[in-house]
VEXKEMI-926169 format. One line per 3 residues: for each residue z negated, y, x negated of C-alpha. Coordinates in Angstrom, 1 decimal. Layout:
residues N
Z Y X  ...
END
This chain:
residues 493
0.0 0.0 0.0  0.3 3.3 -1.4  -2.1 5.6 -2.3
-0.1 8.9 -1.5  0.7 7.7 2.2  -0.9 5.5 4.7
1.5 3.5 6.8  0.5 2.6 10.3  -0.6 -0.9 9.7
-2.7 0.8 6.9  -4.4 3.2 9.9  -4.6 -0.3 12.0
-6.6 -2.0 9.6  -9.2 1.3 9.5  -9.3 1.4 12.6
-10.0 -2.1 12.9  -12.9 -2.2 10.3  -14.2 0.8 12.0
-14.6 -0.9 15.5  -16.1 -4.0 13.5  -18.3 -1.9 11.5
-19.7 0.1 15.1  -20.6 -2.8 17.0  -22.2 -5.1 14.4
-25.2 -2.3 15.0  -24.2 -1.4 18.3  -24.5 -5.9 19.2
-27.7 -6.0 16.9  -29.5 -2.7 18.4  -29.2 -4.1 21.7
-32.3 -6.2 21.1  -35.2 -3.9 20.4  -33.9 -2.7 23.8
-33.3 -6.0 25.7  -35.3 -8.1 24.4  -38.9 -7.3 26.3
-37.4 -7.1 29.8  -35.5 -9.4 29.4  -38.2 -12.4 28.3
-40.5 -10.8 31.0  -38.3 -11.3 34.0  -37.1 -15.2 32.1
-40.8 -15.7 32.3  -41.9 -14.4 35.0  -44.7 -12.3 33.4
-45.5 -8.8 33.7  -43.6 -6.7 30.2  -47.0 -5.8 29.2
-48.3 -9.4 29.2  -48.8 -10.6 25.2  -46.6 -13.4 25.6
-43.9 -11.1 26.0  -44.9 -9.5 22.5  -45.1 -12.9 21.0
-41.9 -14.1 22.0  -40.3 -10.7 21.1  -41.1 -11.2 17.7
-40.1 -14.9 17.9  -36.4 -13.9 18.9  -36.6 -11.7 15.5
-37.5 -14.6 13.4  -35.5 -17.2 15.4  -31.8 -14.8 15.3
-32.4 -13.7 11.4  -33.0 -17.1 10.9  -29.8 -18.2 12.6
-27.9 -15.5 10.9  -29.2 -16.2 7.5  -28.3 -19.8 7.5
-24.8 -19.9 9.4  -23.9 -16.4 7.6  -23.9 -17.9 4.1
-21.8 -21.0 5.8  -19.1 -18.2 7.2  -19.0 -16.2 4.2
-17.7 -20.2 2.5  -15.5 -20.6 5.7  -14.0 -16.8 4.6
-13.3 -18.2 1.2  -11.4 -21.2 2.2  -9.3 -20.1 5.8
-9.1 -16.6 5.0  -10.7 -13.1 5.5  -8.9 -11.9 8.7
-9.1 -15.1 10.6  -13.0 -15.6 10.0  -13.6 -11.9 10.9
-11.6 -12.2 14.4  -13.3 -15.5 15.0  -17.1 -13.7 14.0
-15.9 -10.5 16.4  -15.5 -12.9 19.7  -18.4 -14.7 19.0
-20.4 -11.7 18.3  -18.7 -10.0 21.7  -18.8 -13.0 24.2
-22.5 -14.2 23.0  -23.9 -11.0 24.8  -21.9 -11.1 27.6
-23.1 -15.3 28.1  -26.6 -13.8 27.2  -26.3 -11.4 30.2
-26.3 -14.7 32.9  -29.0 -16.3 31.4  -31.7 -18.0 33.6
-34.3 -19.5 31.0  -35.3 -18.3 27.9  -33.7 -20.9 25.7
-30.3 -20.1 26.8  -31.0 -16.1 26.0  -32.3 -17.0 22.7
-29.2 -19.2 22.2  -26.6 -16.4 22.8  -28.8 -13.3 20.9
-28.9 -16.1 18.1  -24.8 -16.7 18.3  -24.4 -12.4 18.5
-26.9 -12.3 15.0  -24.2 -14.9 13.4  -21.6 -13.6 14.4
-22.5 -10.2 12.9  -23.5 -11.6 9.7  -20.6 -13.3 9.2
-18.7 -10.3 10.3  -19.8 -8.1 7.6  -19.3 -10.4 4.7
-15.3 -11.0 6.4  -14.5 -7.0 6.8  -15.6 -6.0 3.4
-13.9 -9.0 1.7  -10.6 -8.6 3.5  -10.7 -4.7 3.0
-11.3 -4.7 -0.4  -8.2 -6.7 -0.9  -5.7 -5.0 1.3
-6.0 -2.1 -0.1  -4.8 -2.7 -3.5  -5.4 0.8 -4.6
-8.7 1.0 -6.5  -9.3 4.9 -5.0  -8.3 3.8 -1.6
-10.3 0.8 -1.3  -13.4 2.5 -2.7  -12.7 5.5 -0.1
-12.1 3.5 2.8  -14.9 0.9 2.6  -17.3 3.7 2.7
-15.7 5.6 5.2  -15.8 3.0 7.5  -18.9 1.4 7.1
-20.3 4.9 7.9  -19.7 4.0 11.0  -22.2 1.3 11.6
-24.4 4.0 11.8  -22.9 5.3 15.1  -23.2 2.1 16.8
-27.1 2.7 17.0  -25.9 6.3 18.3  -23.9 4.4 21.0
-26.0 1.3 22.4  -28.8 4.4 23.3  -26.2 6.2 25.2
-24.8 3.6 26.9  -28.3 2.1 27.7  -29.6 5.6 29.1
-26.5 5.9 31.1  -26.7 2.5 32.7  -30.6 3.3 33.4
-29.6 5.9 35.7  -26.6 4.5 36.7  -27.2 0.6 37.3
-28.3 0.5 40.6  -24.6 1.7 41.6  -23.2 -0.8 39.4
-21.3 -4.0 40.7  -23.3 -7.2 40.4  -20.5 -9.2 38.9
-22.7 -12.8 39.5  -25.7 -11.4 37.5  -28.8 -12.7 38.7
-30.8 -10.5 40.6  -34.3 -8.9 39.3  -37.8 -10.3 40.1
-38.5 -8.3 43.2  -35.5 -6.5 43.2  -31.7 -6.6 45.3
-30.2 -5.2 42.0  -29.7 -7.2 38.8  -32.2 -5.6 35.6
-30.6 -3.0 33.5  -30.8 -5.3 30.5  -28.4 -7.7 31.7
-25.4 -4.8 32.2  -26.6 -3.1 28.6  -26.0 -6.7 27.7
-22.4 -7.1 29.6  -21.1 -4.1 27.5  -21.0 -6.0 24.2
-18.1 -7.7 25.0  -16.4 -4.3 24.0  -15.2 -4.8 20.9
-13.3 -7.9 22.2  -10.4 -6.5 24.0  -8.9 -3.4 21.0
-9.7 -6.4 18.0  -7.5 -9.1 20.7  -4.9 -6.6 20.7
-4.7 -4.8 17.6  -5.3 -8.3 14.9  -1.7 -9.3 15.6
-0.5 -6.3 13.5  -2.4 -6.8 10.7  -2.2 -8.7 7.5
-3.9 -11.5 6.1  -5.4 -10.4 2.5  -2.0 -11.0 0.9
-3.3 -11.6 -2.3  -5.4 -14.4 -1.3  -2.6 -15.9 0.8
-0.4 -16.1 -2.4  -3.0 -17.7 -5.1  -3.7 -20.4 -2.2
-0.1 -21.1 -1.7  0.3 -20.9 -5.6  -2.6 -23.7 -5.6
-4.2 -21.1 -8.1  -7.3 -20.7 -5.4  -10.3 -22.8 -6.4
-12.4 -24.3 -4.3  -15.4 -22.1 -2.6  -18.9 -23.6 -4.3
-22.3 -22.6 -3.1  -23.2 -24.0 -6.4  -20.9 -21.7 -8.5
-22.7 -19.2 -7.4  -25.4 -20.2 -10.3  -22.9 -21.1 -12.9
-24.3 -19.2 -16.3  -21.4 -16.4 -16.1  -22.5 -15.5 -12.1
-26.0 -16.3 -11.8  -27.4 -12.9 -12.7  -24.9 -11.0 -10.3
-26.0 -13.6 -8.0  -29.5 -13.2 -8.0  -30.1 -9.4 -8.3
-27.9 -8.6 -5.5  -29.8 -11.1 -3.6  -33.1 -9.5 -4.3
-31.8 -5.5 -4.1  -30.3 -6.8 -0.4  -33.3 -8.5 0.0
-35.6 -5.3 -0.7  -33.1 -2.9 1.0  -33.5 -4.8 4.3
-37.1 -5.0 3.6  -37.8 -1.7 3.4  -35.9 -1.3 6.9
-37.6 -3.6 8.4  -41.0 -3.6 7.2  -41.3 0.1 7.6
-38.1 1.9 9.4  -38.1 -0.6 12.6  -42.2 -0.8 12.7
-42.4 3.0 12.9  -40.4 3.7 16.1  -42.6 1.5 18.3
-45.7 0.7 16.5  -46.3 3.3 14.4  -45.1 6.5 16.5
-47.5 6.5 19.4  -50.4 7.9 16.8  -48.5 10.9 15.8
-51.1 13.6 16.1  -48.7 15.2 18.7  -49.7 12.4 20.9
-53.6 12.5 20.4  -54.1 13.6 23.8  -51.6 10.7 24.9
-53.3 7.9 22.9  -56.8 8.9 24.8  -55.7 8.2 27.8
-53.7 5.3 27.1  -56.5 3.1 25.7  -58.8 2.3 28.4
-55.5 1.5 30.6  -54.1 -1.0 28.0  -57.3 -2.5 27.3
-57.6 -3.3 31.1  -54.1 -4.5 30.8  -54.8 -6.9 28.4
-58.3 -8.0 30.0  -56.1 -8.8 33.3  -53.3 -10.7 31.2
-56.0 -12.9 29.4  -56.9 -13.7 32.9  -53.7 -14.3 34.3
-52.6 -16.4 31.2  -55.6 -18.9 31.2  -54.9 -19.8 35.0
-52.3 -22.7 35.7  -49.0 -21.6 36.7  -49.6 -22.3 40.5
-53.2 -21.0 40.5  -52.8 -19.3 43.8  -55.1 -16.4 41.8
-52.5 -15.5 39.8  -50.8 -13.4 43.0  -53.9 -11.0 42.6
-54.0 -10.5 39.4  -50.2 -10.3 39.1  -50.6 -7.2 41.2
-53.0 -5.8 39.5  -51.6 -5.9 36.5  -48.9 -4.2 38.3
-51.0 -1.4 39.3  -52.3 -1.0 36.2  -48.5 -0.5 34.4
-47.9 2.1 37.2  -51.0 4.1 36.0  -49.3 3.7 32.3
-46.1 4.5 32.8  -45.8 8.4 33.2  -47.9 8.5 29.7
-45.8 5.6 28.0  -42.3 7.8 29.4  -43.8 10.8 27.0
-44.4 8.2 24.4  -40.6 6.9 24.6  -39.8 10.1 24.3
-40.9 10.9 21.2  -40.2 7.3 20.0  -36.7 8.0 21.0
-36.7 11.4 18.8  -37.7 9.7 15.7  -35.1 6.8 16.1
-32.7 9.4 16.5  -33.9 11.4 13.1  -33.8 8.0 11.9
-30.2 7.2 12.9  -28.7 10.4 11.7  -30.4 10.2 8.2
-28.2 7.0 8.3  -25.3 8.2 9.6  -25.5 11.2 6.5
-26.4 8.8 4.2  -23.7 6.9 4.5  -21.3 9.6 4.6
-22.7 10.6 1.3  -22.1 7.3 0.1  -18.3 7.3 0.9
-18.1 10.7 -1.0  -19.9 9.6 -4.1  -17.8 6.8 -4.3
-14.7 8.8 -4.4  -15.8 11.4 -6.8  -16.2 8.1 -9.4
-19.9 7.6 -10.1  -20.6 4.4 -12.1  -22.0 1.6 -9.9
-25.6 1.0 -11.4  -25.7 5.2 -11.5  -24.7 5.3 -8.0
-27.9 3.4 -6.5  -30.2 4.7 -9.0  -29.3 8.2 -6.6
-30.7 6.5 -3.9  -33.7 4.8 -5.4  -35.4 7.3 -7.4
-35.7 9.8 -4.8  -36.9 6.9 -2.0  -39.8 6.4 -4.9
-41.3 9.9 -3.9  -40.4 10.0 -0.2  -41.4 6.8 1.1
-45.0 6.8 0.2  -44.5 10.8 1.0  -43.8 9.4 4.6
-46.4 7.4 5.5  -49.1 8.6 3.7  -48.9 12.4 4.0
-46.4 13.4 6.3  -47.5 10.8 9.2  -50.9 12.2 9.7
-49.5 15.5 9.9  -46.7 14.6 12.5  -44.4 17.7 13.4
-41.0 18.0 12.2  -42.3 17.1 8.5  -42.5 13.6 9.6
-39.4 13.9 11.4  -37.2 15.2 8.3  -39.1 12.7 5.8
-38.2 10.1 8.3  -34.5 11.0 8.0  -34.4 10.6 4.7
-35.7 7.6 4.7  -33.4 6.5 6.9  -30.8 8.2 4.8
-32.1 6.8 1.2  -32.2 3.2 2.8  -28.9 2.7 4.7
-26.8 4.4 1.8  -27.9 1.1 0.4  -26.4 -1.2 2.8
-22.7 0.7 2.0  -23.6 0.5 -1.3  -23.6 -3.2 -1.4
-20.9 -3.6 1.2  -18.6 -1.7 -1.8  -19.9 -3.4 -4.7
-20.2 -7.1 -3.7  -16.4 -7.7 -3.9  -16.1 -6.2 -7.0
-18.4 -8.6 -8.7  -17.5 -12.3 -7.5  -14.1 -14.4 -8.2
-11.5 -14.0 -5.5  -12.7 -17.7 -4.9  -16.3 -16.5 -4.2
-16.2 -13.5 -2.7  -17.2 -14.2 0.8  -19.5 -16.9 -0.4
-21.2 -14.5 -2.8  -21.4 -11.5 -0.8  -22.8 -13.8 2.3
-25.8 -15.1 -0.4  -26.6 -11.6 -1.2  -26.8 -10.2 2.2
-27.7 -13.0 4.6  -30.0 -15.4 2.0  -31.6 -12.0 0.4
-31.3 -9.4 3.5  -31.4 -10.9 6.2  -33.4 -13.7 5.8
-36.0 -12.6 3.2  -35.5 -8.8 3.7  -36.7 -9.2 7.4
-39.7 -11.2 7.4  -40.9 -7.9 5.5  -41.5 -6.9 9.5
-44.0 -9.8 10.2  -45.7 -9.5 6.6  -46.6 -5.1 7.9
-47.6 -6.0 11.3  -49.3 -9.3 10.9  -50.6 -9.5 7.2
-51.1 -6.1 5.8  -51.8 -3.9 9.1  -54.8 -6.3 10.3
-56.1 -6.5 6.8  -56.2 -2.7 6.8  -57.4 -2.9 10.5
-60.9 -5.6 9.5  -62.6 -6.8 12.6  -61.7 -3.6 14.8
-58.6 -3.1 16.7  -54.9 -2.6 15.2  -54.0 1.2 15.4
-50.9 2.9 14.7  -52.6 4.2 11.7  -53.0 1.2 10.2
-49.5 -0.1 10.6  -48.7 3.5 9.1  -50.6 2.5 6.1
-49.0 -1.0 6.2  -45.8 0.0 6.5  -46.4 2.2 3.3
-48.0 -0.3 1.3  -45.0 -2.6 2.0  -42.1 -0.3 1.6
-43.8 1.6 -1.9  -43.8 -2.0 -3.6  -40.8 -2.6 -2.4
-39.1 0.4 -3.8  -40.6 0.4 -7.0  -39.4 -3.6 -7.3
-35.9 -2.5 -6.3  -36.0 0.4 -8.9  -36.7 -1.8 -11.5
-34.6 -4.4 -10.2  -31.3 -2.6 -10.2  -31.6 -2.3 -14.0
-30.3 -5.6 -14.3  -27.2 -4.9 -12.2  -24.2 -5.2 -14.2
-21.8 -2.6 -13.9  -19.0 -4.3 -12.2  -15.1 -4.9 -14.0
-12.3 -3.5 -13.2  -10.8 -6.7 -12.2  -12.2 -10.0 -11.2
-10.1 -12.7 -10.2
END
């Protein structure tokens, strides 16, 4: 392709990444916003009930799990049937697995299909950056496109809110389409059209893959018989194990400081901004008559004629709740956004930085030594403030952390054999992100956070401090960490 001029199957392929790019986070996001309701009505439990937190965090474990394991298988499959043809196939699964989720009855078959959406997307990823980095055979171009359109990943999160604040208002005039109904209601749960819109990305990628290429320099070594064999086990061979490794463990620390302090803030950590003191007060002799009535309700059998009572209780008691938990989303909903525009901004710095023709080890060293000073900065100082000083040093954050996730999405192709490309990238983001980076989630809020909270109760405080702890030693590892990452050649076949 040339780099003076793009041709239209050029702009199709962009395009095409782009759309891939938006709804991995757009599919992914969807959970933090599905998820509770969604297990509640499946259950037939009242959302505040602790089983619903339980299994909310269960999901978490079970789909990173999932994605993890049958990533690193598709980012093999993308090494031995090719880049475009694994990336459509990861797009419909990742599009129709919501869609399935949306009809579900039981909680194993909603599990099943967020599970399928969280491979889907991990094998997505691994595909688009391989196949872009090798139809774009102009070094400049390649490095400017895959960071322009990985920036936007960070609009997807932009675009799930929207579309689920739109269908809150809006769903009760929506067709029911064969979606089960609501407990208690004639109209089926919001959750289940938020869900419905993931199959999205389905219809433009059905459309618009015809038109594209196959990477067609990994078409002709495999017709050549020049392509070797994909090999988890090459991965370790004494010329790639290092490469190997440390991208596993900076994924694996990017995605942990993400998780075990970016995602903890908005829900657990936000509700003891000192802007919502007042808030809190009244809050805490509701909840702990909420959970008083739950521990009731959940040590009666399930046809404990009892239960009714209690049930509407409980009921009563979320009613009472709910105008002070609205002015709580609302400022939850404020620092995700700050969050997701520090993102968006850091990825767009990302794609720029990359074109002006920084060295690659130099590159992420811009990102990690300032995250050194601001994420302790965070949690430690800023947080008991609250005000826009958290707000801002949350962006950045956010800003500092997702430039990473580019970062890698450039750099991994760079650094593995044609041969190993998908296989090595997949290792680095699905073995060391996404299954090691986000059980740094579990180790804030159920290791560190109690610890810090003793024999009392857990307060937002504490999973401030927790989510400090975690993500300082985290950065600092990663700092020293990317020391060893080898500046990648200028050609590796």
């Amino acid at each position: 392709m040339s780099a003076s001029k793009l041709t239209s199957t050029s702009w199709l392929i962009i395009v095409i990444a782009s759309i891939g790019f938006l709804f991995d986070t757009y599919e992914l996001l969807m959970t933090p916003l599905v998820a509770a309701p969604a297990i509640a009505e499946l259950l037939k439990i009242p959302m505040n009930n602790p089983i619903v937190t339980d299994w909310v965090g269960r999901l978490l474990w079970i789909a990173a799990l999932c994605g993890g394991v049958f990533g690193l298988l598709g980012g093999w499959l993308v090494d031995k049937f090719g880049r475009k043809s694994v990336m459509a196939g990861s797009i419909f699964l990742y599009s129709f697995s919501p869609f399935c989720a949306a009809f579900a009855t039981s909680l194993p078959v909603f599990i099943f299909f967020r599970s399928t959406t969280f491979i889907g997307v991990c094998i997505e990823f691994v595909a688009a950056i391989t196949w872009l980095a090798e139809v774009f055979t102009d070094k400049k171009q390649k490095e400017k496109w895959l960071g322009i359109t990985q920036a936007f990943a960070s609009l997807g999160g932009i675009l799930v809110t929207v579309v689920s604040v739109w269908i809150s208002k809006h769903g009760a005039d929506l067709p029911h389409m064969g979606l089960p109904l609501g407990l208690g209601s004639t109209d089926p749960a919001s959750w289940r059209y938020l869900l419905m819109t993931g199959i999205l990305p389905a219809i433009p990628i059905a459309l618009l893959l015809p038109f594209v290429p196959e990477s067609q320099v990994w078409k002709d070594k495999k017709a050549a018989g020049l392509l070797k064999r994909p090999s988890f086990t090459a991965l370790f061979s004494p010329e790639l194990r290092r490469v190997t490794l440390v991208t596993a463990a900076l994924s694996a620390c990017a995605y942990g400081i993400a998780f075990g302090a970016l995602q903890v803030t908005v829900a657990r950590v936000t509700p003891g901004l000192p802007e919502l003191k007042s808030q809190a007060a009244a809050l805490a002799p509701l909840r702990k008559e909420g959970e008083a009535l739950n521990k009731q309700l959940n040590a009666l059998p399930a046809q404990d004629p009892a239960r009714k009572d209690l049930v509407a209780q409980i009921k009563e008691n979320f009613i009472k709740q709910k105008p002070i938990n609205e002015e709580v989303k609302k400022m939850s909903d404020t620092v995700q956004f700050h969050q997701e525009m520090g993102g968006l901004v850091g990825r767009i710095l990302l794609a720029v930085l990359l074109i002006v023709g920084i060295s690659r080890v130099a590159l992420l060293k811009i990102f990690q030594i300032p995250a050194l000073i601001i994420l302790p900065l965070t949690y430690f100082y800023f947080f008991p403030m609250g005000g826009n000083g958290f707000l801002w040093a949350y962006a950045v954050c956010g800003l500092l952390t997702v430039a990473q996730f580019s970062y890698f999405g450039e750099y991994l192709p760079k650094v593995f054999p044609m041969h190993l490309r998908g296989t090595g990238g997949s290792f680095a983001t699905n073995v060391g992100g996404r299954m090691i980076g986000t059980s740094m989630a579990f180790v804030t809020t159920n290791l560190v956070a109690p610890m810090l909270a003793g024999a009392g109760p857990m307060l937002p405080l504490h999973v401030a401090k927790a989510a400090g702890i975690v993500a300082t030693v985290i950065v600092v590892l990663s700092f020293f960490i990317g020391f060893l990452l080898p500046e990648p050649k200028e050609t590796v076949e």
